[in-house]
C-alpha positions as CSV (number, residue, x, y, z in Angstrom):
1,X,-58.8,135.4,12.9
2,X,-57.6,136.2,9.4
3,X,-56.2,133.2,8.2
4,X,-52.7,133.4,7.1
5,X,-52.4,132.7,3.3
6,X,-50.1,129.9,2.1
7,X,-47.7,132.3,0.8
8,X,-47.0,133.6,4.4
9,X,-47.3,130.1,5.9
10,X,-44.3,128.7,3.1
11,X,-42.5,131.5,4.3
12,X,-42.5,131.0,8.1
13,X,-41.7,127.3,7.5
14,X,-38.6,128.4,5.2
15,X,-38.4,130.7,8.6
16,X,-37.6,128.3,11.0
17,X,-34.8,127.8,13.7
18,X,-31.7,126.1,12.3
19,X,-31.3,122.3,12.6
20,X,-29.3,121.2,15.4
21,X,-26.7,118.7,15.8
22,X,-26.9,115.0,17.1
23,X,-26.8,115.5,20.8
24,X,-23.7,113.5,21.8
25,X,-24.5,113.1,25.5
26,X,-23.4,109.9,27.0
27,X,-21.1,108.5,24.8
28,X,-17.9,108.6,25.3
29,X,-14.8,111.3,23.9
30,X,-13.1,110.0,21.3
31,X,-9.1,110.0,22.1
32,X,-6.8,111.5,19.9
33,X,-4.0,108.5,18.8
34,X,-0.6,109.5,20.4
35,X,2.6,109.2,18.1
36,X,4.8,106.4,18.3
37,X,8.5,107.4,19.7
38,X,10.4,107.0,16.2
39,X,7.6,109.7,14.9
40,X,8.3,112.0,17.9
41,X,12.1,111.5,17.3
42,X,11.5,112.4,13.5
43,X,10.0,115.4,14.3
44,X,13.1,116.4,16.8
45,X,16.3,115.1,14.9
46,X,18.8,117.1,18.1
47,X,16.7,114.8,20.7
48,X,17.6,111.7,18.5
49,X,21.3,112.8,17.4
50,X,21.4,113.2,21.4
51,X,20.7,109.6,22.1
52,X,22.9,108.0,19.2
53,X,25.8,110.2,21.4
54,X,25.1,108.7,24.9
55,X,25.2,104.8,23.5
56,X,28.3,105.6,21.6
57,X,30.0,106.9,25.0
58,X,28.1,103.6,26.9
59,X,29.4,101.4,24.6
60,X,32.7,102.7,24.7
61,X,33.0,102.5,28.7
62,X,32.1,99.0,28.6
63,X,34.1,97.9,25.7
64,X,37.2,99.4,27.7
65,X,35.7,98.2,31.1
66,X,35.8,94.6,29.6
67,X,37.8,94.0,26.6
68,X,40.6,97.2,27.4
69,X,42.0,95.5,30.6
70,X,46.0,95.4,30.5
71,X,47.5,92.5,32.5
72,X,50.2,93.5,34.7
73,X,54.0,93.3,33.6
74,X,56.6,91.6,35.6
75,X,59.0,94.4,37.5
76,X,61.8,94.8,35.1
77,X,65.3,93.4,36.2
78,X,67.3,96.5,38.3
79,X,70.6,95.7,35.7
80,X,70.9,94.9,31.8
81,X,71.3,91.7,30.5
82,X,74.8,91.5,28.9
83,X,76.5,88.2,27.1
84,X,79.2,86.8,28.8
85,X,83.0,87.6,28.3
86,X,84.3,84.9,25.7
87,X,87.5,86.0,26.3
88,X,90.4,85.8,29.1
89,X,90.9,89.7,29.5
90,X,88.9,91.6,32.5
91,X,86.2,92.9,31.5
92,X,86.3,96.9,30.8
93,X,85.5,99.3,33.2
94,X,83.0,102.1,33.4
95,X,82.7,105.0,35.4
96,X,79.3,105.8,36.7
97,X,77.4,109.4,37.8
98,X,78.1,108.3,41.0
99,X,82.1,107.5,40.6
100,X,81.4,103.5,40.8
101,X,83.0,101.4,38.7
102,X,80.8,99.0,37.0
103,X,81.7,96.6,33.8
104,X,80.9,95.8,30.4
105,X,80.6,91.7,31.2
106,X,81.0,89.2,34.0
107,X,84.7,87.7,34.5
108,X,86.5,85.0,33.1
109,X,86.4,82.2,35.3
110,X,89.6,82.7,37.2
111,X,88.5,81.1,40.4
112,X,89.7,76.9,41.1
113,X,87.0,75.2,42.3
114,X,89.1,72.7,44.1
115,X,90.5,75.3,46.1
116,X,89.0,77.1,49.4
117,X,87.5,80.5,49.3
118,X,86.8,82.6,52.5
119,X,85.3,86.4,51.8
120,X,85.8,88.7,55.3
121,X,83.7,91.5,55.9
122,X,84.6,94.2,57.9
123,X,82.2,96.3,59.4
124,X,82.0,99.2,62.1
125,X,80.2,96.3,64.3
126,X,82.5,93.8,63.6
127,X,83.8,91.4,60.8
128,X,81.6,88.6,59.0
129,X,83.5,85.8,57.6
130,X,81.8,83.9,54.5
131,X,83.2,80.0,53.4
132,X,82.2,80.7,49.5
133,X,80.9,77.0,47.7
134,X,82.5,77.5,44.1
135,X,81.5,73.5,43.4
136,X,78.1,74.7,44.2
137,X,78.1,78.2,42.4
138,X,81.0,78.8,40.4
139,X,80.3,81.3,38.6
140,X,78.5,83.5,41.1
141,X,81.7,82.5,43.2
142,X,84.0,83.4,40.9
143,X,82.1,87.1,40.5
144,X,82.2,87.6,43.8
145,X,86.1,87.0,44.2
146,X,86.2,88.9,41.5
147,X,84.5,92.3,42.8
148,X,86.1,92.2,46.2
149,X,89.7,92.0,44.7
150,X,88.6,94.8,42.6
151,X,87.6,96.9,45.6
152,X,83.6,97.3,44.2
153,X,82.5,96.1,47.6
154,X,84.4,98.6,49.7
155,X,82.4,101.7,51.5
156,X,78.9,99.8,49.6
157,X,76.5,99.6,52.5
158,X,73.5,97.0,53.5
159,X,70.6,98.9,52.1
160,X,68.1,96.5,53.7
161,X,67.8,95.1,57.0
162,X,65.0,93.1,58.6
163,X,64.0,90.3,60.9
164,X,65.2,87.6,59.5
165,X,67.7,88.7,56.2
166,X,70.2,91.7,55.6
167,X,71.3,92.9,52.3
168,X,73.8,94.5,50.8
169,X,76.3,94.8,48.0
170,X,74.3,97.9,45.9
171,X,76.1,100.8,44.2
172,X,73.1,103.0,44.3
173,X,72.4,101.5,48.0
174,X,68.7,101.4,46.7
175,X,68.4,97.8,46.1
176,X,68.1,98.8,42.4
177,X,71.9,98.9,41.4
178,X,74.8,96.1,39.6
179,X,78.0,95.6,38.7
180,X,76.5,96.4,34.8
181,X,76.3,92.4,34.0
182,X,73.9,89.6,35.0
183,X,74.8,85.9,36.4
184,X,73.0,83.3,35.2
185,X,71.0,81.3,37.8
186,X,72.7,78.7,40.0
187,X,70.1,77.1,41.8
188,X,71.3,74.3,43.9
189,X,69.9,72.0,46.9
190,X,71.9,74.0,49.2
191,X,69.0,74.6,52.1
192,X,68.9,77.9,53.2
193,X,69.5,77.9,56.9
194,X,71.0,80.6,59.8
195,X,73.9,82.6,58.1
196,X,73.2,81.8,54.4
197,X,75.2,83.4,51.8
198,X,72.8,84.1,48.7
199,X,72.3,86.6,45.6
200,X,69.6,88.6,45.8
201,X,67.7,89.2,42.0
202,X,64.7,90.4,40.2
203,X,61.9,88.2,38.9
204,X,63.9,87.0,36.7
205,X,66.3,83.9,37.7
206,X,68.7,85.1,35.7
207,X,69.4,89.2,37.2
208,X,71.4,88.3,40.2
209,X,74.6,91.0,39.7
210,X,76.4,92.5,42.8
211,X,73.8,92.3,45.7
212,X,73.7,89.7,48.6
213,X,72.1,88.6,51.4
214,X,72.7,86.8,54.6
215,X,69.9,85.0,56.4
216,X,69.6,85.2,60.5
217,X,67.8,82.3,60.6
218,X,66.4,79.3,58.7
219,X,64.5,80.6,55.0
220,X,63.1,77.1,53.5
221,X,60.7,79.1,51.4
222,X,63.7,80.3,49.4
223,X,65.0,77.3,48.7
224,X,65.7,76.5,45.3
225,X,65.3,80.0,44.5
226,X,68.3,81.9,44.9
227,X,71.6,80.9,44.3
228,X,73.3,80.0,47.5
229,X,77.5,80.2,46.8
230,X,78.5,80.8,50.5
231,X,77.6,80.4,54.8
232,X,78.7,82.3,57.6
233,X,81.1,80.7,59.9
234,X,82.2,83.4,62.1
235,X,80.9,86.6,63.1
236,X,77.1,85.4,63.1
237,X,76.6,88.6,66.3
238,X,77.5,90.8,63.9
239,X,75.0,90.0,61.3
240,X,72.8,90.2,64.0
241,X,73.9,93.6,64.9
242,X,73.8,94.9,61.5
243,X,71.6,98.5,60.9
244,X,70.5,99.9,57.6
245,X,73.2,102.0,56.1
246,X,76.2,100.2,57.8
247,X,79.1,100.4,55.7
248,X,81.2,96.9,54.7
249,X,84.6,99.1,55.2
250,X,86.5,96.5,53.4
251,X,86.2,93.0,51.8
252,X,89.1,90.7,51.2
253,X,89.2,87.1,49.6
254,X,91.4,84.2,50.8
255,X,92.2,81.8,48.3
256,X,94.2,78.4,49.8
């Protein structure tokens, strides 16, 4: 056979097939290096504004959960504080919205403390009849006389009746009503036992105004806690007997 000529044969070997690549088989993918989160947050500035929003609104819930917490107050007292009279003169009348009379400052003392003191209270059911202690509680005695002879006590009713206590004495006849003044506390080591004559107040000692209460039977736990100024001595049934929303008809003071 003709022999090709080295020409042709330089040609065919500048001919032939492409050179092909390493063959890879076996060894293993290399894997592409994933971006960190502060790169992917970068890149998406809404997805990190987002999260900047949501620990704001955490931190805020927990800063008020912990730090935002509002101890309770005490229950305001139902009437105003006012400074007592510093005169002789009765102290000036208001008018309320309702058409009771209430006033400006607590009494003068007017009251002897030498002398006796009975307070009757007439009901529908009956009459109660109260020895007041003014050696004990002047003051709160002397207020009491003091709003009977003025008639506040008439047509008020007892606003709260229960097992063991009654109460009355209210203008508004919702346990939140005065004569307009405060007494200042009298506690004394008078034991609170069946038919105990006592002013009723707020929290604080010193709010006790027009209301009372009676005891039905012995009320150690209140002792030294209330001002005591009086005891029932007669008509002990008709405390007893007494409803929510009797009426005391009259009261009237007995001075001897």
């Amino acid at each position: 056979m003709p022999k090709k000529s080295k020409r042709s044969s330089g040609k065919a070997a500048r001919r032939g097939s492409a050179p092909t690549k390493t063959s890879t088989a076996g060894a293993a993918p290399r894997t592409p290096r994933q971006p960190t989160v502060w790169e992917r947050l970068r890149k998406n500035p809404m997805a990190l504004l987002g999260i900047i929003v949501i620990a704001s609104m955490i931190l805020s819930i927990v800063g008020l959960e912990y730090f935002g917490r509002a101890e309770p107050t005490p229950t305001p007292a139902p009437t105003i504080q006012a400074t007592p009279a510093t005169s002789q003169a009765t102290p000036a009348a208001q008018a309320t919205p309702s058409g009771r009379k209430t006033y400006t400052a607590p009494p003068p003392m007017t009251i002897d403390v030498n002398k006796s003191y009975t307070a009757t209270i007439e009901t529908d059911k009956g009459s109660i009849v109260i020895q007041l202690l003014p050696k004990v509680a002047p003051q709160t005695v002397n207020s009491f006389v003091f709003l009977s002879r003025e008639g506040f006590y008439n047509g008020l009713t007892f606003h709260r009746v229960e097992d063991w206590v009654i109460q009355g004495g209210d203008p508004l006849g919702t346990g939140m009503g005065g004569p307009g003044y405060n007494l200042p506390a009298e506690f004394n080591p008078t034991a609170h036992i069946t038919g105990t004559v006592a002013m009723a107040r707020s929290q604080d000692p010193n709010s006790a105004g027009s209301q009372f209460y009676i005891t039905k039977v012995a009320a150690s736990w209140l002792d030294n806690q209330y001002t005591v100024f009086g005891q029932v001595v007669t008509g002990m049934d008709v405390v007893n007997k007494i409803a929510i929303g009797d009426a005391m008809r009259k009261v009237t003071i007995v001075e001897q």
